[in-house]
N, C-alpha and C positions, 0 to 999 in steps of 0.2 A: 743744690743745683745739679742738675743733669747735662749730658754733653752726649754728641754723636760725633764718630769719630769721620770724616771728611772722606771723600771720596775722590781720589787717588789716584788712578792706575799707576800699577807696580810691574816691570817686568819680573819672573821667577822662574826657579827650576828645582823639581825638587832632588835630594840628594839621597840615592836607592842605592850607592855603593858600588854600582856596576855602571856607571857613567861618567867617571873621573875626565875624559875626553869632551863631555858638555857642558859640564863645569866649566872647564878650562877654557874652552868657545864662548862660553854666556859670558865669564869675568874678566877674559882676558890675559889672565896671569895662572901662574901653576899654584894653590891652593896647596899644604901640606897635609897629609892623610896621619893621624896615629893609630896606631897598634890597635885600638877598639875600632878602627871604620868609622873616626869621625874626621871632619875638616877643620882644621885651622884657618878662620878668615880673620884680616886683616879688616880691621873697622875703623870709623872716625873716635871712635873709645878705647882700642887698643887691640888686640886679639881675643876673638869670641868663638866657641867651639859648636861647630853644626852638627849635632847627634845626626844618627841612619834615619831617614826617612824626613829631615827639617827639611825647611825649605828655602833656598839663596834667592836674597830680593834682592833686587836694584834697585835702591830710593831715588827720589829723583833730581837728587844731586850729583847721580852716578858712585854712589857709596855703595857697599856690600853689607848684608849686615844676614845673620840664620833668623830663621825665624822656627817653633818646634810645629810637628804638624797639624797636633792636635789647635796649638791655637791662631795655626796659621787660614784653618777651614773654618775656623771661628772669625776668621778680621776679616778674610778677603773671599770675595765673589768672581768665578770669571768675569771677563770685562768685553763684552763684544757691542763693541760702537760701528763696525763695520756690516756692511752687507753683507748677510746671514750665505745667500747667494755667491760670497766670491767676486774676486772683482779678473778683467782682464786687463793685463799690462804689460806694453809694449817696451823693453830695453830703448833706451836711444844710443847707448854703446853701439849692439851690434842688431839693431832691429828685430828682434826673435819675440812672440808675442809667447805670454802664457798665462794660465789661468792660478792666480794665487788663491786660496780656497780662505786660510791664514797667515794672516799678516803679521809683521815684528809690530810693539808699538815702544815706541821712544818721545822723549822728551826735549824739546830744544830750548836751553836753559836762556838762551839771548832772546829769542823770540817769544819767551814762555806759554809755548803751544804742542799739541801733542801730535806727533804723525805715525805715518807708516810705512813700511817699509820691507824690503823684499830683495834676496838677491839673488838676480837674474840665473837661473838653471845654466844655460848655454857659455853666459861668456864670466862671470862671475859679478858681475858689476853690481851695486848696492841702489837699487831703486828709491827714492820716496816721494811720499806723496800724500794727500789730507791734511796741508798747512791749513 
């Protein structure tokens, strides 16, 4: 029997060694680096090591997990469900309009629906939107 593996969106970032500060933004938490330039992430399995060049997923349970690159360009396809065009969005914080070109995409585990998301250049505020 055969199977195809489901289709998903995953947020990721991959890990080039020189961006420990986006890491840190994407996961949240300070990730621990060894001696070789890999990451130590903390998983639902335990601690799992993201060699240079893997790439940090977000599942969508909000778990971390590396994936290597070679077989990460092998699972996953960009993912644009969005207007190729960009969209315009207006803050309701502080009213300030801008053109988002790309957007976050996250997962709303109560809702179990996928949005988007963006935040605001001017006042900092966390836009979403595409429930």
């Amino acid at each position: 029997m055969r199977y195809i593996k489901k289709s998903i969106p995953v947020e990721a970032i991959q890990w080039t060694g020189n961006n420990f500060d986006k890491i840190v933004e994407f996961m949240g938490i300070n990730p621990v680096v060894t001696s070789q330039n890999e990451l130590i992430i903390n998983t639902e399995n335990g601690e799992a090591l993201a060699e240079l060049n893997s790439f940090i997923v977000r599942g969508t349970e909000g778990d971390f997990y590396p994936v290597k690159e070679n077989i990460f360009r092998d699972t996953y396809d960009i993912y644009s469900n969005c207007d190729p065009q960009g969209s315009i969005i207006t803050c309701r914080t502080c009213g300030e309009t801008t053109f988002v070109e790309h957007p976050n995409l996250s997962y709303d585990g109560c809702l179990k629906k996928y949005f988007y998301w963006y935040l605001c250049p001017y006042c900092g505020t966390k836009i979403n939107w595409g429930y």
